[in-house]
Kinemage of the C-alpha trace (Angstrom):
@kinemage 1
@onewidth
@group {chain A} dominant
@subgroup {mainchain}
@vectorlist {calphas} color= white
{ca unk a 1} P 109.314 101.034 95.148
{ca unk a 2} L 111.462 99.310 97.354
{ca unk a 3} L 114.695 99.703 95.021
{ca unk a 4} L 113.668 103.687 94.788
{ca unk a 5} L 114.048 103.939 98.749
{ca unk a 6} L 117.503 101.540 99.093
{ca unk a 7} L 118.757 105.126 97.998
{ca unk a 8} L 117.992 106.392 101.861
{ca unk a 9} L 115.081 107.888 103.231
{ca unk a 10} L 112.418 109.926 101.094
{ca unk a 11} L 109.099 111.662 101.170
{ca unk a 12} L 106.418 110.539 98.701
{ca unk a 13} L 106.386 113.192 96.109
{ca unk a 14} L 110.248 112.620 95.627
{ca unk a 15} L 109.489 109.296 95.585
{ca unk a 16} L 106.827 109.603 92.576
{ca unk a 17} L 109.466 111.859 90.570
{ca unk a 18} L 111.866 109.088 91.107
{ca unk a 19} L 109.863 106.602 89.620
{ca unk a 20} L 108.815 108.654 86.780
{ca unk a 21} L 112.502 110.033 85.857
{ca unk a 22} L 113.034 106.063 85.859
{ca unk a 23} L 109.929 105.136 82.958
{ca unk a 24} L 107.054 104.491 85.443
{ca unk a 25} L 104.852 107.548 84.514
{ca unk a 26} L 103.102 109.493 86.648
{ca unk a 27} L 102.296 107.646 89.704
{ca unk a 28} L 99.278 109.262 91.664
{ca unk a 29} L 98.750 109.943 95.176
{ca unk a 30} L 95.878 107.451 95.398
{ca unk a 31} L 98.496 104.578 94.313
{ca unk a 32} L 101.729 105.711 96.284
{ca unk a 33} L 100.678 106.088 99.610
{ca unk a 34} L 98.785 103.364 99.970
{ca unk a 35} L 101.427 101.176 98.724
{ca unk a 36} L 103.342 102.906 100.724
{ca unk a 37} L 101.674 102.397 103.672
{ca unk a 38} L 101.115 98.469 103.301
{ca unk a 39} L 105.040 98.320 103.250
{ca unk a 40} L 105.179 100.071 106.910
{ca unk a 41} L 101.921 97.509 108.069
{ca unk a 42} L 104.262 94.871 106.611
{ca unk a 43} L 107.545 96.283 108.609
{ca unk a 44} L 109.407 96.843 104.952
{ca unk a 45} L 109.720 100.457 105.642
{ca unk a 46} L 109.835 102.679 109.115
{ca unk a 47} L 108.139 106.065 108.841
{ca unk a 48} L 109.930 109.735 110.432
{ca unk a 49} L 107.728 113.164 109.909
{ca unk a 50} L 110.121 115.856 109.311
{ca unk a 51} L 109.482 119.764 109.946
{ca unk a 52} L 109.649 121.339 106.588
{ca unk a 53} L 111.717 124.204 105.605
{ca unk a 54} L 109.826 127.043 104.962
{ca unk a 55} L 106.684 124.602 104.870
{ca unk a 56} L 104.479 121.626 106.463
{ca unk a 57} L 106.636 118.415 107.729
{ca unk a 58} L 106.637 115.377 105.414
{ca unk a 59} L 106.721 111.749 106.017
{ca unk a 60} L 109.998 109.923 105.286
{ca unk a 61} L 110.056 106.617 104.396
{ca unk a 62} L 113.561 104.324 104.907
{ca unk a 63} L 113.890 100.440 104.243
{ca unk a 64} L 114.112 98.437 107.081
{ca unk a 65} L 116.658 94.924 107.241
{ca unk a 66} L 113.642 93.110 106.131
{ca unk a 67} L 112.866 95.791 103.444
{ca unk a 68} L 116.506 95.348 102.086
{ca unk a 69} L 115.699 91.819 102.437
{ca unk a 70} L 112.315 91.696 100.168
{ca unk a 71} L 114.376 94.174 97.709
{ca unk a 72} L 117.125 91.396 97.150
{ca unk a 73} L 114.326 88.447 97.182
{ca unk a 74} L 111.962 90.166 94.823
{ca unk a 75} L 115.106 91.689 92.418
{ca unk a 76} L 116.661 88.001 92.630
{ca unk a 77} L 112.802 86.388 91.238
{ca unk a 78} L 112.375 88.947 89.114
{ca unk a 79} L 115.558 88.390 87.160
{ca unk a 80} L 114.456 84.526 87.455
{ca unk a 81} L 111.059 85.733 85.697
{ca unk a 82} L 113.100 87.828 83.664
{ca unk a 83} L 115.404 85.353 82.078
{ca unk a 84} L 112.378 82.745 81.467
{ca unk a 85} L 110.353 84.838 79.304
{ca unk a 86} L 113.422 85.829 77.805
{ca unk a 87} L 114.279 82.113 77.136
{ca unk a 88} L 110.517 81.214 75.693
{ca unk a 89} L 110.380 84.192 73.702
{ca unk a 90} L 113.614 83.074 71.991
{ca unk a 91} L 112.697 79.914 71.045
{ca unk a 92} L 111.697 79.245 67.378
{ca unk a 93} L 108.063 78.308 66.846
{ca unk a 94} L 107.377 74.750 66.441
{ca unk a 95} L 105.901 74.409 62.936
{ca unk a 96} L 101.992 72.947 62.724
{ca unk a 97} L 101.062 70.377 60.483
């Protein structure tokens, strides 16, 4: 989530087509914005309504520094994760007797 909004401010359904163009599926209302809105309790992300063209306004959601700052945290423990499983699932099995 966080990586899809280091891209500049969005509005949730953009948001949810993001994630889906990137292998996530379809990601439902009832997951997004409450996710969504946990990251603005936690000050991750700062919240703008918009008018619409033509239609109703929409919420846009931008990182904040601390956002950026979970985003390079969570990418840098994630490729920590990443490269462990990796490691184990290399090994060769150690034969039973």
């Amino acid at each position: 989530m966080l990586r899809t909004l280091s891209h500049g401010p969005t509005y949730g359904y953009a948001i949810a087509a993001d994630l889906a163009v990137a292998g996530f599926g379809d990601i439902k209302g009832g997951t997004l914005y409450p996710l969504l809105g946990r990251l603005e309790k936690n000050a991750l992300v700062t919240v703008e309504w918009r008018a619409g063209e033509g239609g109703p306004g929409r919420k846009y959601f931008a990182l904040t520094d601390a956002g950026r700052e979970a985003l390079e945290q969570g990418t840098a423990q994630w490729h920590a994760f990443a490269a462990t499983v990796a490691a184990h699932l290399s090994c060769a099995p150690v034969p039973t007797t």
